[in-house]
C-alpha angles and dihedrals in degrees: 000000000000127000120258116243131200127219117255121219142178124243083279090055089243108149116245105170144337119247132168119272103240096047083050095058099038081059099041094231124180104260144161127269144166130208111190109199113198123197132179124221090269097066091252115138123214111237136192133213104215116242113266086236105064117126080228139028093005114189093004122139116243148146121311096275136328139182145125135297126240130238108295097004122125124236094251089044087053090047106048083041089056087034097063086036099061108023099021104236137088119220126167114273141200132206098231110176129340128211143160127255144177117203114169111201131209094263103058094261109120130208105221109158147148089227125192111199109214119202138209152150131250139167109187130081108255120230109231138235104215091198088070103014131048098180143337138197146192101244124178113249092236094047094048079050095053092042110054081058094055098032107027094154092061087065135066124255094242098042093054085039089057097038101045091050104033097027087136094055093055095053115085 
């Protein structure tokens, strides 16, 4: 099977070439992502605990679910696929807001994307993949705010990046 690759893209998101993820990360090349935030009608947010066996960020709480697109997909097509992948359900999402962000991590791999964070609703539990999933929870927007103050090594780099700058995006 071959390697996935992400898009790579210049500051104004326009794509300039494909590499393999991997390779992308151990260079820290600008690339394309996606991080979907759920929430129910209750303002609670969807979050996921990253698998143990991630080659980053394993067992860290984050968004619902996040990745990156394929050649020639759109950011909501990318989404509802990972979506369904991950947490097993499909719900309607938006592109909300886009930015650009560096996160090295512990084991030489760098984060360095051009992310768009995609929001939805959803009232349902998921059903989990645990390849890609270890465990998930319904956390009120204003607890997962307080907590990522108190307890900031329990969440991933990208996840406390996205909610403390574009905290009034992901609210609906």
């Amino acid at each position: 099977m071959e390697e996935e690759k992400v898009i790579l893209v210049n500051e104004n998101d326009e794509q300039i070439g494909l590499m393999p993820k991997l390779e992308a990360h151990e260079k820290a090349v600008l690339h394309r992502a996606f991080s979907v935030f759920v929430l129910n009608s209750k303002n609670e947010l969807m979050l996921q605990q990253r698998a143990l066996h991630k080659y980053h960020s394993p067992g860290l709480w984050t968004n619902t679910c996040c990745s990156h697109q394929r050649n020639g997909e759109s950011n909501i097509e990318a989404g509802t696929r990972r979506l369904q992948e991950e947490m097993g359900f499909v719900t309607s999402l938006r592109d909300t807001v886009s930015f650009i962000y560096k996160a090295p991590f512990d084991n030489g791999l760098t984060e360095h994307e051009f992310d768009h964070v995609l929001v939805g609703r959803y009232e349902e539990n998921p059903v989990i993949n645990p390849d890609e999933v270890a465990d998930w929870k319904w956390m009120p927007i204003e607890k997962v705010k307080n907590d990522i103050s108190e307890n900031p090594e329990i969440y991933t780099e990208w996840f406390k990046i996205i909610f403390d700058k574009f905290y009034s995006h992901i609210t609906l």
